[in-house]
N, C-alpha and C positions, 0 to 999 in steps of 0.2 A: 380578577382576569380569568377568563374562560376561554377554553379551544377545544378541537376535536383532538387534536393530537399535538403533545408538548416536546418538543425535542431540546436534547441535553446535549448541547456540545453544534460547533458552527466550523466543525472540517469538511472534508470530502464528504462523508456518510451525512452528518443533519442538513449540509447547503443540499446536495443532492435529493436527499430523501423529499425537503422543504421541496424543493422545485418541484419533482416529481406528483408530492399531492397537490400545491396548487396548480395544474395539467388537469387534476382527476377534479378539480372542485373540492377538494377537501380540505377545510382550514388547519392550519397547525402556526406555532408560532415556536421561535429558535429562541435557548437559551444561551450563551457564551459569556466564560468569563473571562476572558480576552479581550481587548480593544480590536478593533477593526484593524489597525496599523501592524500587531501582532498575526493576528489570521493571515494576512497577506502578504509576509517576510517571512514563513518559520520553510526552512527549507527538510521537507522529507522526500517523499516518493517523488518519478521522473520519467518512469514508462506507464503508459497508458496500452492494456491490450484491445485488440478491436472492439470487444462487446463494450468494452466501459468508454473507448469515444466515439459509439454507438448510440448510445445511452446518452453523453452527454450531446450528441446534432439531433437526437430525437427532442432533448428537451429543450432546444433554442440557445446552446451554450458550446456550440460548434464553432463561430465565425472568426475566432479567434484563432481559435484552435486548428483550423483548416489552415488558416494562413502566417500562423506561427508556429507550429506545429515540424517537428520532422518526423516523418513518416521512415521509417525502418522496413524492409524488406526482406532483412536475416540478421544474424550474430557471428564472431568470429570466434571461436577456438583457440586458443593460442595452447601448445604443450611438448615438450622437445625442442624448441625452436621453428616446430611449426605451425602453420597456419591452414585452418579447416571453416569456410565457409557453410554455415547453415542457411538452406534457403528457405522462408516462413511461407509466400505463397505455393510456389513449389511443392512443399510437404503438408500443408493443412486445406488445400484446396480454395486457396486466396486471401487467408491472415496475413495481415502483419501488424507491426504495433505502431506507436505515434508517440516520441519523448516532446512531454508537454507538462515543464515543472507542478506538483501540485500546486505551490504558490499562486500558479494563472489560473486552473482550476477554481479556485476559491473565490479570486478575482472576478471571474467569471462569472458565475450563480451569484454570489452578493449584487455586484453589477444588476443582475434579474432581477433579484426580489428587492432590491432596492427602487428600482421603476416599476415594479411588478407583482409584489410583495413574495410571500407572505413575510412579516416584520421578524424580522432579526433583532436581538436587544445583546446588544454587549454589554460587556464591564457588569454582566448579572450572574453574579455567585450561585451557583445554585448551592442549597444548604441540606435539604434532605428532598428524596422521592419516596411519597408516604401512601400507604394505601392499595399501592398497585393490586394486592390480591382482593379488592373490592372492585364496583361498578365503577368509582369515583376517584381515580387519581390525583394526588396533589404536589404541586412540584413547588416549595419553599426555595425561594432565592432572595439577595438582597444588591439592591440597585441604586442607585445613588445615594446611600447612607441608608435606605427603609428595606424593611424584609416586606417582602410581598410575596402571596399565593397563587400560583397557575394552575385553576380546575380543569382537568381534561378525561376526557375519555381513554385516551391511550399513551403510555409514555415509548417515545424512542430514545433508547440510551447508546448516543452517538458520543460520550464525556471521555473515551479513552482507559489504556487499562488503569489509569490512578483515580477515575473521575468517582464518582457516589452512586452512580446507577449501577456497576456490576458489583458493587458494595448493598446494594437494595437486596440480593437475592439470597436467603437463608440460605446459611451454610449445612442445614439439613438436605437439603436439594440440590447443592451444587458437587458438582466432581469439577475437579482439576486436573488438565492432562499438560507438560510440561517437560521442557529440556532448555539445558544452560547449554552452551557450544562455548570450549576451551581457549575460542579468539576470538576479535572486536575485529572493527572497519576502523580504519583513518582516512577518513576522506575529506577530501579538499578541493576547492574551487580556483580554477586558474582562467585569469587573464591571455587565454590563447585558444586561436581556434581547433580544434580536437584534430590530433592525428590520422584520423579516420573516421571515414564515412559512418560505422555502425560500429555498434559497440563491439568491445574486445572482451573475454574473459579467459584469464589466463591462468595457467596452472605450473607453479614451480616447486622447485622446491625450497626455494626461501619462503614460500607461501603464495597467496592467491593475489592475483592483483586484475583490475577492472577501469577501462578506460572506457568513458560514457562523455557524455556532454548537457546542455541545459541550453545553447544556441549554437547558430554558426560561429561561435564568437567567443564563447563560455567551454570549458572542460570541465568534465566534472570528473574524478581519480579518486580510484582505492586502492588500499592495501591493505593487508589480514597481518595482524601485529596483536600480542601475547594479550592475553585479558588484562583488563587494568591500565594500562597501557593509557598514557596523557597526553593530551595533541603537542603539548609546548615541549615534549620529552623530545620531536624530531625538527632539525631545522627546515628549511625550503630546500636548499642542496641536499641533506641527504634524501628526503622527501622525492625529490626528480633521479637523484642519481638509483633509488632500489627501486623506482616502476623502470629505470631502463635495464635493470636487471631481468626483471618478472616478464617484462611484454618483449623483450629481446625477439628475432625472429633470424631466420638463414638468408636470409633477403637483404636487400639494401633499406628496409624501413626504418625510419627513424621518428623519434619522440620530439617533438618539438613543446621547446618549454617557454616559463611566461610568469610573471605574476600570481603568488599563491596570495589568495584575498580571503578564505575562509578554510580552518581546519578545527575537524571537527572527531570525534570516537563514536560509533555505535555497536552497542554490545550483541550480539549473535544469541537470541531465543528464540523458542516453537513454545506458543502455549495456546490451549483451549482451554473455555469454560463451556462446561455441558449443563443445562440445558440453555440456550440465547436466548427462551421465552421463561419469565414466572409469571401469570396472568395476569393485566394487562402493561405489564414490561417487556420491552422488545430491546436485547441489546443489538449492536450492530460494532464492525470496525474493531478498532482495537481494542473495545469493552468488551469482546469476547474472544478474540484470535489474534497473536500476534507470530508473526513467521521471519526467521530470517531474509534478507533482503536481498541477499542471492539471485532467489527467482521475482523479483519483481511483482510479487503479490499480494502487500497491504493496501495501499489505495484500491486496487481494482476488487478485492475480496469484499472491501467494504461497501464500493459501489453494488458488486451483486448481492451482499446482504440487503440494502436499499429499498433495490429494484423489485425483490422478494416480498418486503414488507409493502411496498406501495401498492405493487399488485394485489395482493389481500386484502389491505385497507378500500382498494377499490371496489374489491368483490365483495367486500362485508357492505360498504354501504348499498351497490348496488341489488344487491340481493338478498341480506340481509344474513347471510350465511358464514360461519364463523370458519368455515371447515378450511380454506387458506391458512389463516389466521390461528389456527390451530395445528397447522404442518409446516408451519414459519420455520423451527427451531430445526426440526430433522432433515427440511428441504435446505435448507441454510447449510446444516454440517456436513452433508454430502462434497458439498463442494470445497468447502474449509477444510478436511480431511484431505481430499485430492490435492488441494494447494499447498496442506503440509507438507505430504509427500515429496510433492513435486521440490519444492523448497527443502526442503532434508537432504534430496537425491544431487539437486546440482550443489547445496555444501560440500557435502562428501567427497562428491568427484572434484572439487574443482581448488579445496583447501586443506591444508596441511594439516593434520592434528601433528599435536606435540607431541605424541606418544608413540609416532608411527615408524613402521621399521622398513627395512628393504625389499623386505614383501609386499608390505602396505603400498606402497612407493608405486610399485610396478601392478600392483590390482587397478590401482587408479588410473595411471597411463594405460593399461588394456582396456578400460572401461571409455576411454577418450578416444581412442581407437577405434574402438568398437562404433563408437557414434561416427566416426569420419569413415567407416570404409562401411557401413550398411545402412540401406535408405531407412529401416522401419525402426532400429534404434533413432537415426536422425530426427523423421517425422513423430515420435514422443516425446521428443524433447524440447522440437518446434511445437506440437499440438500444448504442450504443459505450456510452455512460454506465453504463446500466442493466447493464452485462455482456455479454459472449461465454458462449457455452455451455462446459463444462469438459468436458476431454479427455475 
């Protein structure tokens, strides 16, 4: 089997990137070792910022998304018991973001290349990425009992931080840059429709907690609990009774509860791998950054990895000029540095380390502060949220 470009992995980053080149006429074909049934159940990301469902109505995978879609206009603050509205258009000059589970994402693009191509092959192992520092890449997987070879010109390694493509790049070339963060997420999906219009993220001192949603109809709920930390460790009562702790406010608002149908732990990391290119390997998504989930920028990081790469790969064939394709990795980490950042900064402010004192306590409430009584702290906070420009 032969392609121009072989893609490792059928999430947000290879469905996307796949769409993307076939737009540009460039063949590629998707590996996944996943069922199709899996790809479009696994619950992750849920905000989408303007430029990534930008990207997705440029490339025919909007209509959905327009009309299921919530469309977000700000975030709320919650800290003291009060409550500070961020307005996204407002402060970024007409951003806002669109919560549109990745789930439907997926949904989405598959849907495409499935009447559209280019061919997706699940349930296909991929075994080794060989060659990449040659002309001639070669991508060993094994599919219905047979190991077969995909000859391509270029590998996209969209496999995630476990997959075998950012396993491909000698550890003579690679740095790693990395942090553990001292608490997990417990989050959980409830049968009620969300207490509010736009998200909540709040800051106590039991710890951080986040009210979001996935429909009018779905809430989606977090709380910042000790690392290690097991979902069956809390019941559904105590589960509702500490978000009404955390999201409490001076008002008459109340938390309206419901059916908890999924509970779930995500562990709180920042990692890069330097360089995202070894020649002709392009990692992309969580095969080269992964950030806490705070700021809401893994799926959309990986879309503008993508969008990066596809732009290259269009300028390489149109031109014949590799010089995109060769600024892939440092045009890439500009913006995955910024998203760490940005991701680092509302941890910080927004969750308790266990270590922290009554100083600590009171830096972080001044810094919350700080965001609700001055426009140009606000507007950095909406500009981080709402998106970086892509490469």
């Amino acid at each position: 089997m032969r392609t121009t470009v072989g893609i490792v992995g059928a999430g947000p980053a290879g469905l996307t990137l796949a769409r993307l080149l076939r737009l540009a006429g460039i063949d590629c074909v998707v590996l996944e070792c996943r069922d199709r049934a899996h790809v479009e159940r696994r619950q992750r990301a849920g905000v989408l910022e303007q430029g990534t469902a930008d990207v997705l109505r440029a490339a025919g995978a909007g209509e959905r998304l327009d009309r299921e879609g919530l469309p977000h206009d700000g975030m709320e603050l919650r800290f003291d018991r009060r409550r500070h509205r961020v307005d996204f258009p407002d402060l970024t000059g007409g951003r806002r973001v669109t919560v549109y589970a990745q789930t439907e994402v997926c949904k989405d693009l598959i849907a495409l290349a499935e009447t559209d191509g280019p061919p997706v092959l699940f349930e296909a192992e991929v075994l080794a990425v060989e060659d990449v520092d040659t002309d001639a890449p070669r991508i060993r997987f094994r599919r219905d009992g047979r190991e077969e070879v995909l000859e391509c010109a270029y590998v996209a390694g969209c496999d995630g931080f476990h997959g075998v493509c950012r396993a491909a790049v000698p550890a003579a070339v690679s740095r790693v840059f990395e942090r553990a963060h001292p608490y997990a997420w417990l989050g959980v999906l409830a049968d009620v429709p969300p207490s509010h219009d736009e998200l909540v993220y709040a800051r106590h001192d039991r710890g951080f907690a986040l009210l979001s949603m996935r429909s009018p109809t779905v809430s989606r709920l977090y709380l910042q609990v000790p690392e290690g930390t097991k979902a069956e460790e809390w019941t559904d009562e105590e589960i509702w009774d500490e978000l009404d702790r955390r999201l409490e406010t001076a008002d008459d608002w109340t938390l309206e509860r419901g059916p908890l149908t999924q509970k779930s732990v995500t562990p709180m990391r920042s990692y890069v791998h330097e360089p995202m290119r070894y020649g002709r390997l392009f990692l992309a998504g969580d095969a080269a950054h992964i950030v806490p989930p705070t700021g809401a920028k893994g799926l959309n990081l990986a879309v503008g990895d993508v969008v990066v790469l596809a732009r290259a790969l269009e300028h390489e064939r149109r031109t014949g000029s590799p010089v995109l394709l060769d600024a892939y990795s440092a045009t890439c980490l500009r913006r995955v540095w910024q998203a760490e950042r940005f991701s680092h900064d509302m941890t910080a402010l927004l969750h308790r380390d266990p270590g922290a004192t009554a100083f600590d306590d009171r830096l972080q409430l001044a810094r919350l502060d700080r965001v609700a009584s001055s426009r140009s702290a606000a507007a950095d906070l909406a500009e981080g949220y709402t998106g970086f420009p892509f490469g």
